[in-house]
N, C-alpha and C positions, 0 to 999 in steps of 0.2 A: 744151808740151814743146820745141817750136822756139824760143820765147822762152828757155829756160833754157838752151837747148842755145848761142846765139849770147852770151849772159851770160857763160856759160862761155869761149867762146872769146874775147871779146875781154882778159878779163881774164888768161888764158896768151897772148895775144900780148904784151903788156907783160910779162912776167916773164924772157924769156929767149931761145933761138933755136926756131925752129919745129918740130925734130925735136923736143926736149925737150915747145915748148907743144902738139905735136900727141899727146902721151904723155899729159901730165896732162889737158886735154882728154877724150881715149878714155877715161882714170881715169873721171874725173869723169860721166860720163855712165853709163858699164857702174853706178857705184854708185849712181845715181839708179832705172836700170833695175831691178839687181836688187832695190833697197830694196821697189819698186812691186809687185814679181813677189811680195817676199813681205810684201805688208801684208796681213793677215785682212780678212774682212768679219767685220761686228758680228754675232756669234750670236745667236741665238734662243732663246732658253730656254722650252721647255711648261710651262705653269699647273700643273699634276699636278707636274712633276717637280723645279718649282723650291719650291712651296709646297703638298705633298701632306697636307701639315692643315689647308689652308685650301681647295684646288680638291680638290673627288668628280667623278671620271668617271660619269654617268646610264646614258649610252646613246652607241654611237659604232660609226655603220654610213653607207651610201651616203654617205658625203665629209659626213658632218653629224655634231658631235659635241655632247653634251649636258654639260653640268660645273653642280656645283651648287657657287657658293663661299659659305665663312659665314664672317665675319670677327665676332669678339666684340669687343668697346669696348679697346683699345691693339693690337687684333692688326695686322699689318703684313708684308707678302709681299717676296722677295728680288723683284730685276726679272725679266721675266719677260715672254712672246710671247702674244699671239691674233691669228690670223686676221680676216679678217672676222666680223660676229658679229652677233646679237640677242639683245638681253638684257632679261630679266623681272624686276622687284623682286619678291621674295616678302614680304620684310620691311625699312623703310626707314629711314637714317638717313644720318651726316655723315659720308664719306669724301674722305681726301686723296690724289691720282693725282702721283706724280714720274715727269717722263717719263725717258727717257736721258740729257737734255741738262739735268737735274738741276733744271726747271722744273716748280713746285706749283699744281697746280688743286684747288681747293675743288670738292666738287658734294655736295647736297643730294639724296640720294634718296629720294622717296617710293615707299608703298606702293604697287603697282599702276602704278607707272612703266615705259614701255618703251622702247626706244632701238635704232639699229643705229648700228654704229660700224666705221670701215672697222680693218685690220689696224693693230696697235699694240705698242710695249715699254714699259713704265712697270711703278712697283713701287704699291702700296695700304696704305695704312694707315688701321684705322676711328679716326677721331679727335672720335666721338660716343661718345653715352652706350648704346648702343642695341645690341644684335646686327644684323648686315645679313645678310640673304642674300638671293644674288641668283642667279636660274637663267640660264645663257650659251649662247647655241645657235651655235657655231662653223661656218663654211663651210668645208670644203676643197677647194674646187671652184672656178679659174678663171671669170673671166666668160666668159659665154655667152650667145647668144639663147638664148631661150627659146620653148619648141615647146609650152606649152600654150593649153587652145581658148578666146578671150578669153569667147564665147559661155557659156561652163558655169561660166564665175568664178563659187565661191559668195558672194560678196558682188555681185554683178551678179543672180544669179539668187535671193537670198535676201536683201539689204541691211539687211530688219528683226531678221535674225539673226546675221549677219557684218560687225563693225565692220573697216574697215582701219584702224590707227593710227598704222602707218609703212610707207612704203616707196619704198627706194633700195639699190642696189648689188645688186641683182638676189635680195633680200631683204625680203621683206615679213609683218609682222607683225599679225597678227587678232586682236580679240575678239570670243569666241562664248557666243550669252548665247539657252538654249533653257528656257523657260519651261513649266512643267509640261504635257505631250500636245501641245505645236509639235513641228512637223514643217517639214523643207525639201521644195524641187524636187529631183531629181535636180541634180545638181551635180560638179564639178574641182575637185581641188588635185594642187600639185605635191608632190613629197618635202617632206614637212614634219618639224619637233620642235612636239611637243607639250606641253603641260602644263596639268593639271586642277585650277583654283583651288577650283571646289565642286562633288561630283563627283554622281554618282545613277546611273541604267540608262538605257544606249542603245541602240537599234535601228536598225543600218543595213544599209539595203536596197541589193545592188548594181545596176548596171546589167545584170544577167540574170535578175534577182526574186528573186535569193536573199537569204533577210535574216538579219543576226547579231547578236544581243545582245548586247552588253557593260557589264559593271560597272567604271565608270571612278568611281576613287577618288580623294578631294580628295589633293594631294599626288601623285599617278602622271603618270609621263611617259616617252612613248616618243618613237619615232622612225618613219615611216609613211612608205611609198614610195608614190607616186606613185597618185592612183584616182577612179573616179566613184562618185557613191553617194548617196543620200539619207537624213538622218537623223530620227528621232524620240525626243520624252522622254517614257521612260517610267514616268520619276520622280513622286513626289510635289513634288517641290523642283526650284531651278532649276539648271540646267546651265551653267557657268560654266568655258571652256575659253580659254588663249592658244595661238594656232598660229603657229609661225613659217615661213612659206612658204620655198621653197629653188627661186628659177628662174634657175636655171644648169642646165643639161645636164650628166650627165653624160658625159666624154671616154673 
C-alpha cells in the first residue's frame, strides 16, 4: 500500500502545483481504499445447494455431515464448497475435477477407494462410462487436539480387526472387517460417520455390561458420537464396516 501510495504521489507532483497534487493524490488513494473495502471474498457454495441431484444429505449432526453424491456417465455439478472431508467410493469410475482457477485433474476412482482431502471449491464432471457414487463425510469442526485415550484405539487394541487406511487433518479413516462369531476388546472411538459395505447382526457390549444388538444393513450409515464398547458378529457372514473417525473436539 505504501508503495502505491508513493507511485501515486510522485506522479501528481509532476503534474502541476501541490495544493491541486495533494487533491488528486487524496483522490487517488480514498479510491484505492474504497475499491478494497468493497471487493467480496469468493463464496462458497454447499454440494446440496449448488447440485441437489447430484449431492443427498445422509446424516448431519455433531459438526459431521454425511452426503451421498451419484454422478451418471456426462453428469457434471456447478462449482461448488466442501469442507474438510473423507470420502468412500461406493462405486468407481473416471471423473474430471475444475478447480476455481479453471485447472482440470483427471482421477481415476476405484471401488473401495478412500481418501481425505482438506477443504476445496471445484466443480465435477463423470467423464466415464460408469455411474460413480461416492459416500463424503464432511467435518465442520475446526482443528483441534484431540482428547481421546490413545490406549483403547480400536485398532491398537484389536489391529486384526481395524484396518487404519488414512489419516491426516485430524480425520482418520478405518476398515472394519468381523468375521463370523469374532469379537473385539473393549475398545474407543471418537464421533465418527459410518458406512456398512456388507452388513449382518452386531452385538455391542458397553463399558457397564450392557449389551445391544443391532441389524446393520449393507448400504446404512449413520453418524455415532463418541463411545467405548466391545463388539461381536453375530452373523452368519462377514461384517464389512468403513468408519470415519472425527478427532477434533468439539468447541
Amino acid at each position: 500500500m505504501l508503495a502505491i501510495f508513493y507511485l501515486l504521489f510522485v506522479i501528481a507532483c509532476g503534474q502541476g502545483e501541490k495544493k491541486a497534487d495533494d487533491s488528486k493524490t487524496a483522490d487517488s488513494v480514498s479510491t484505492t481504499t474504497d475499491t478494497a473495502k468493497t471487493a467480496a471474498p469468493v463464496a462458497t457454495i454447499d454440494a446440496v445447494t449448488a447440485a441437489p441431484n447430484l449431492y443427498k444429505t445422509l446424516k448431519d449432526t455433531l459438526g459431521i455431515r454425511l452426503l451421498e453424491a451419484d454422478y451418471n456417465p456426462g453428469d457434471s455439478s456447478a462449482m461448488h464448497s466442501h469442507p474438510d472431508l473423507g470420502m468412500y467410493v461406493i462405486s468407481g469410475g473416471t471423473v474430471e475435477f475444475t478447480g476455481k482457477d479453471g485447472k482440470k485433474v483427471k482421477w481415476d476412482f476405484k471401488t473401495g477407494m478412500s481418501n481425505i482431502a482438506p477443504a476445496d471449491t471445484h466443480s465435477v464432471n463423470n467423464i466415464g462410462k460408469t455411474k460413480v457414487k461416492v459416500l463424503l463425510v464432511e467435518v465442520k469442526r475446526p482443528m483441534g487436539a484431540s482428547s481421546t485415550d490413545a490406549s483403547m484405539d480400536a485398532s491398537k487394541v484389536a489391529p486384526d480387526l481395524y484396518k487404519v487406511v488414512k489419516d491426516t487433518l485430524g480425520i482418520r479413516i478405518l476398515e472394519v472387517n468381523y468375521k463370523p462369531g469374532q469379537s473385539s476388546a473393549l475398545h474407543s472411538h471418537p464421533d465418527l460417520g459410518m458406512y456398512v459395505i456388507s452388513g449382518g447382526t452386531a452385538e455391542f457390549t458397553g463399558k457397564d455390561g450392557k449389551k445391544q444388538k443391532l441389524e446393520l444393513k449393507t448400504g446404512m450409515s449413520m453418524i455415532v458420537p463418541a463411545d467405548t464398547h466391545s463388539v461381536k458378529n453375530l452373523s452368519k457372514t462377514t461384517l464389512h464396516v468403513v468408519l470415519v473417525e472425527v478427532n477434533r473436539p468439539i468447541k
